[in-house]
C-alpha positions as CSV (number, residue, x, y, z in Angstrom):
1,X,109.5,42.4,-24.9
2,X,107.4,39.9,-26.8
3,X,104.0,38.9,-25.5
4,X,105.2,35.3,-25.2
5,X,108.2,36.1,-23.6
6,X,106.7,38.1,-21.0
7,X,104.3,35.6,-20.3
8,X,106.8,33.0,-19.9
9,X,108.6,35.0,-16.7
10,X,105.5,36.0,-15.4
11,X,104.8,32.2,-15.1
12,X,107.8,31.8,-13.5
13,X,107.5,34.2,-10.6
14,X,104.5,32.4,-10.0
15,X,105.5,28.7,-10.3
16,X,108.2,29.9,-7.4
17,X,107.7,29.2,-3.9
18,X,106.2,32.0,-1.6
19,X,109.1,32.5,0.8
20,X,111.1,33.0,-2.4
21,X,109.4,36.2,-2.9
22,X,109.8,39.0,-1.0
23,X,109.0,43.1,-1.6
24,X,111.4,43.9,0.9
25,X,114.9,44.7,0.5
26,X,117.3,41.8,1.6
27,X,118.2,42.7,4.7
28,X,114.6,43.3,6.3
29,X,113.7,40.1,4.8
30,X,116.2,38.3,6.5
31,X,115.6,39.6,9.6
32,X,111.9,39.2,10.0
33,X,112.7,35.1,9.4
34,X,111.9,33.7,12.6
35,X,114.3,32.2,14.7
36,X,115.1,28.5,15.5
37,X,113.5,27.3,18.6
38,X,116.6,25.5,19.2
39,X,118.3,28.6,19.5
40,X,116.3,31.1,21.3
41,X,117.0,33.0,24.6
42,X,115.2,33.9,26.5
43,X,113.9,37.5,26.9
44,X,116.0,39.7,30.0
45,X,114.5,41.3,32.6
46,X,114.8,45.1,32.8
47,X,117.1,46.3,35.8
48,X,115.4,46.9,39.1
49,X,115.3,50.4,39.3
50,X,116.3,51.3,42.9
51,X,114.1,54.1,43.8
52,X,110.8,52.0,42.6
53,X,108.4,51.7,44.9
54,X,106.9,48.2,44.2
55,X,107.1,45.4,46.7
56,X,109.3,42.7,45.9
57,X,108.4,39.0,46.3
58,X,111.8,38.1,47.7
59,X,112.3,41.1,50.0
60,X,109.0,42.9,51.6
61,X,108.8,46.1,52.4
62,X,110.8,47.0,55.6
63,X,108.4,47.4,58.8
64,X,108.1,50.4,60.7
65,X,109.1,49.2,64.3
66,X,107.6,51.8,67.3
67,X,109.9,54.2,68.8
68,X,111.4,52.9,72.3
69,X,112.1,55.4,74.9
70,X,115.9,54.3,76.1
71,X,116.3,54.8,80.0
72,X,120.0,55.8,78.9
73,X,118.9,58.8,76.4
74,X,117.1,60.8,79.4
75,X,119.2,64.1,80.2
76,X,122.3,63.6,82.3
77,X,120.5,65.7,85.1
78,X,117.4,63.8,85.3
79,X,119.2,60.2,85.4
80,X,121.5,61.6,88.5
81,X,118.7,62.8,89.9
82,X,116.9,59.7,89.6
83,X,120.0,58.3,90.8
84,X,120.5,59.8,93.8
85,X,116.8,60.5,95.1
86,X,116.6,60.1,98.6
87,X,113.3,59.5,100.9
88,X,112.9,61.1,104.0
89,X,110.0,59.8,106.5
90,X,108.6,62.8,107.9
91,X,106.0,62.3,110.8
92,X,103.6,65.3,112.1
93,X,103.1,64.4,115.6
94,X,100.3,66.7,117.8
95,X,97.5,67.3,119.9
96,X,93.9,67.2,118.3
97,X,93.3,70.6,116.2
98,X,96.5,72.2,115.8
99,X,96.4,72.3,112.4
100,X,98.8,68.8,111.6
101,X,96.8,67.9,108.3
102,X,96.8,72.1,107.5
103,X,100.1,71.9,107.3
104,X,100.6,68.7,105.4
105,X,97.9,69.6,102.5
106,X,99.8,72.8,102.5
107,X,102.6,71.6,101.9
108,X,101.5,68.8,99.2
109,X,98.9,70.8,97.6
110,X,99.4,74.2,98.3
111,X,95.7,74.5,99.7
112,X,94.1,75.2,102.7
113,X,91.4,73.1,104.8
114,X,88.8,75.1,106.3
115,X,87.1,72.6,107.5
116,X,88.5,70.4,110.7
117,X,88.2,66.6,110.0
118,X,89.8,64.8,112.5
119,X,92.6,62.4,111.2
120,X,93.2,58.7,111.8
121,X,96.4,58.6,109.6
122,X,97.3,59.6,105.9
123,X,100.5,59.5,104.0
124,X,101.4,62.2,101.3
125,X,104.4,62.1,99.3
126,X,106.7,65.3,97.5
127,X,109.6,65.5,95.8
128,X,111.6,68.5,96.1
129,X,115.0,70.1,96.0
130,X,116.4,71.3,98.9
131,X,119.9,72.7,99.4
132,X,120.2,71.5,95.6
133,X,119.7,67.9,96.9
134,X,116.8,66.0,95.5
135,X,114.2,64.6,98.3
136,X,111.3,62.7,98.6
137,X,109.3,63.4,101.3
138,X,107.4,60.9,102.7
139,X,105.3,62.6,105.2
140,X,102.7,61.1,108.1
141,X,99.9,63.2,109.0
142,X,98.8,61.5,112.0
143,X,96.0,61.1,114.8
144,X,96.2,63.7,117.5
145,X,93.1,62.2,119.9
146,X,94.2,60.3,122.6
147,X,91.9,57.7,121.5
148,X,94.5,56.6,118.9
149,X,97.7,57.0,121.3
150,X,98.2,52.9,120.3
151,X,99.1,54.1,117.0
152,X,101.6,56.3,118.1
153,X,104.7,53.7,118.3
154,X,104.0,51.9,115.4
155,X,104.8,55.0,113.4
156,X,107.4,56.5,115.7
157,X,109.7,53.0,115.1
158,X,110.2,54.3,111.5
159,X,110.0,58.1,111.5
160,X,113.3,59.7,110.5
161,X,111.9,62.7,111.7
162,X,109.1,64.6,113.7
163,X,107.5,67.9,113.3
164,X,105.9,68.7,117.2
165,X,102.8,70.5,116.0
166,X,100.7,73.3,118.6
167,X,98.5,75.7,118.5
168,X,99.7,78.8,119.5
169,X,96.1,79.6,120.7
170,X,95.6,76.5,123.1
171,X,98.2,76.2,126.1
172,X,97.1,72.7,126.5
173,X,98.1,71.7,122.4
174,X,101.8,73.3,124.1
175,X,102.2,71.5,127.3
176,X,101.6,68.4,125.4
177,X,104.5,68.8,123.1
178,X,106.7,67.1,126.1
179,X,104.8,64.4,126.2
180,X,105.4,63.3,122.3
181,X,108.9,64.0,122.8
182,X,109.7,61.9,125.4
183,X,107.9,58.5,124.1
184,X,110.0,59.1,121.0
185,X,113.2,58.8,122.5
186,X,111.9,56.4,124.0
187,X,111.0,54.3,121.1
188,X,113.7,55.2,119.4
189,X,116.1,54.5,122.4
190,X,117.9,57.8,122.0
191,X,119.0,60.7,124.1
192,X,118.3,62.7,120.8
193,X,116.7,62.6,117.2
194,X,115.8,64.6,114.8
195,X,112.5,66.8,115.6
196,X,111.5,70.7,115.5
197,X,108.8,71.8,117.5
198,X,106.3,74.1,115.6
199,X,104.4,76.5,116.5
200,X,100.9,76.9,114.0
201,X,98.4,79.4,113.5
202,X,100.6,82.5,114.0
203,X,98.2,84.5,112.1
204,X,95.6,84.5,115.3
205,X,98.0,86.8,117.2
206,X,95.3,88.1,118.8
207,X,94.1,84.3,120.5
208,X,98.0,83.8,121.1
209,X,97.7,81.7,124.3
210,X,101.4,80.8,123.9
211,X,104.2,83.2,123.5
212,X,107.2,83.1,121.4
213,X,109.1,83.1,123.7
214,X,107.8,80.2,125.5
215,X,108.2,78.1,122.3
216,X,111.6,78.9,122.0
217,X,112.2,77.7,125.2
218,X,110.7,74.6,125.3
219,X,113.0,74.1,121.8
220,X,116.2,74.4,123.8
221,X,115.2,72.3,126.5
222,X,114.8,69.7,124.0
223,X,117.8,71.1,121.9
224,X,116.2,71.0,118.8
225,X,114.8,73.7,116.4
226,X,111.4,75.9,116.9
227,X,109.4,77.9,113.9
228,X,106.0,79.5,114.1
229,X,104.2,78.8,110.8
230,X,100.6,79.6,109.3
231,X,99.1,76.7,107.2
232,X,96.5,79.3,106.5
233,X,98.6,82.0,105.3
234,X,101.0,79.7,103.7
235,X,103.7,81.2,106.3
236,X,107.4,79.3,107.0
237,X,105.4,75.4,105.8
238,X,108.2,75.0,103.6
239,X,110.6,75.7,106.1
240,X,108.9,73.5,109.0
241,X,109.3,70.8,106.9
242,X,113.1,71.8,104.8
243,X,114.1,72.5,108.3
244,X,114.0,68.9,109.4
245,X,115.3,67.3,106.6
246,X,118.2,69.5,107.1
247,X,118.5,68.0,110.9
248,X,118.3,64.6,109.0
249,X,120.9,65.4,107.3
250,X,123.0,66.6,110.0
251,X,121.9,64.0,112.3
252,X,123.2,61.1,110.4
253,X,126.3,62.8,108.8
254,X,127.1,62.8,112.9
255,X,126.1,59.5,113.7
256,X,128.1,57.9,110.4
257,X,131.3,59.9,111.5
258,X,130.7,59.1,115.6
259,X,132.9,56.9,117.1
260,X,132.2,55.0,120.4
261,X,128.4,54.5,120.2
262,X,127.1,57.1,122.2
263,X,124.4,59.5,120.5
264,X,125.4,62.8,119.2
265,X,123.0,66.0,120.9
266,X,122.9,69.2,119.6
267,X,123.4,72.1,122.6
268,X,121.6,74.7,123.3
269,X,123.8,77.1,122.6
270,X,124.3,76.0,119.2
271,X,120.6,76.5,118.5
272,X,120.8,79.6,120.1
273,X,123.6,80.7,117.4
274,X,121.5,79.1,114.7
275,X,118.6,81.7,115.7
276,X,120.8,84.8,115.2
277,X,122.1,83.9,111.7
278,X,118.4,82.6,110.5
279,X,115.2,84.8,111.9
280,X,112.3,83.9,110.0
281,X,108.6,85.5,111.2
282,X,105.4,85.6,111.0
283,X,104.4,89.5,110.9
284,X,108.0,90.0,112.6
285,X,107.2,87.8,115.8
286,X,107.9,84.2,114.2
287,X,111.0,83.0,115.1
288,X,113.3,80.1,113.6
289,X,115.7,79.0,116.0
């Protein structure tokens, strides 16, 4: 080419405008022209993933409520249990010293009391199962001094039941028995109720002013139940008490089916038949009735 030539498209290129010249093929060149601002869209969002993490402005993180224990999810057995708990008011009527609060505490706590602390009145409570019923006992330990003989009433008006507690080592404990049994029929207005007279400390045969025999007999007189027990050996205290809700039991199961008003009484020779099927002793000599 000649110089002059050459010079003269040089000069061209150069008198050109700059976005006239380009190094790039066509197609990149075109592309990297910016677009119109009339025309641009705007940039979209990337897809919420679902397994992130990261709070959301429109829907916060779900809350974490406590877990509520539901009355109805408890176990079938425990609900019907619930259901049909029944309370028995037990009263432990007896001379000072026999051993009323023994028996109680061993009954409730499965302890013994050496030590004599003579009681005004005290309430313990005790579920248990007997004859694959649920119960609640509601047992009275109460005053044996004659001091307190006031109090006696108050609590025989709404006892469901009476233990008749003596010492088989004091006579006089024994021929006080009576007495307790007649003011509750009194109170209660009844030729019978449910009572059992007990016998306690069967474990001091050898200070055994009382005889088993004797016991017995006073129970049929009254036509009720006897037992000899040892709150200090733990001997027939479950019973004593088992044993009385079972008269409960029977007592009102008479009185709801009873027609004409008068008061069912157990006889002595039903009690007497009730002692050959069921002996229970202490050492052999402690007899249930």
């Amino acid at each position: 080419m000649h110089p002059a030539d050459r010079t003269a498209s040089l000069g061209s290129n150069f008198n050109r405008p700059p976005s006239s010249i380009s190094n790039h093929p066509p197609s990149l060149a075109s592309s990297s022209s910016p677009p119109s601002p009339t025309t641009r869209s705007p940039r979209p969002l990337p897809p919420l993933d679902a397994s992130s993490t990261a709070p959301s402005i429109c829907q916060p993180p779900p809350t974490t409520h406590p877990a509520v224990c539901c009355p109805s999810a408890r176990p079938a057995s425990s609900a019907m249990a619930s259901k049909f708990l029944r309370e028995y008011k037990l009263v432990v009527v007896g001379g000072g010293g026999v051993g009323k609060s023994c028996l109680t505490i061993q009954l409730i706590q499965s302890h013994f009391v050496d030590e004599y602390d003579p009681t005004i009145e005290d309430s313990y409570r005790k579920q248990c199962v007997i004859d694959d019923e649920v119960a609640l006992l509601d047992v009275l330990d109460t005053a044996g001094q004659e001091e307190y003989s006031a109090m006696r009433e108050q609590y025989m008006r709404t006892g469901e039941g009476f233990l008749l507690v003596y010492s088989i080592q004091s006579r006089q404990s024994f021929q006080e028995i009576e007495t307790f049994q007649q003011q509750i029929l009194r109170v209660k207005d009844k030729d019978y109720f449910p009572i059992i007279v007990v016998g306690n400390k069967c474990d001091l045969e050898n200070e055994r002013q009382v005889s088993t025999e004797e016991g017995k007999a006073l129970a049929r007189k009254f036509g009720c139940q006897f037992i000899e027990t040892s709150a200090k050996s733990r001997i027939n205290v479950d019973n004593a008490f088992y044993d009385i809700v079972r008269e409960i039991r029977r007592y009102n199961k008479d009185m709801s089916g009873y027609q004409g008003g008068a008061n069912p009484r157990r006889s002595p020779e039903k009690l007497e038949m009730d002692g050959e099927e069921k002996d229970a002793g202490c050492c052999g000599k402690c007899v249930v009735m």
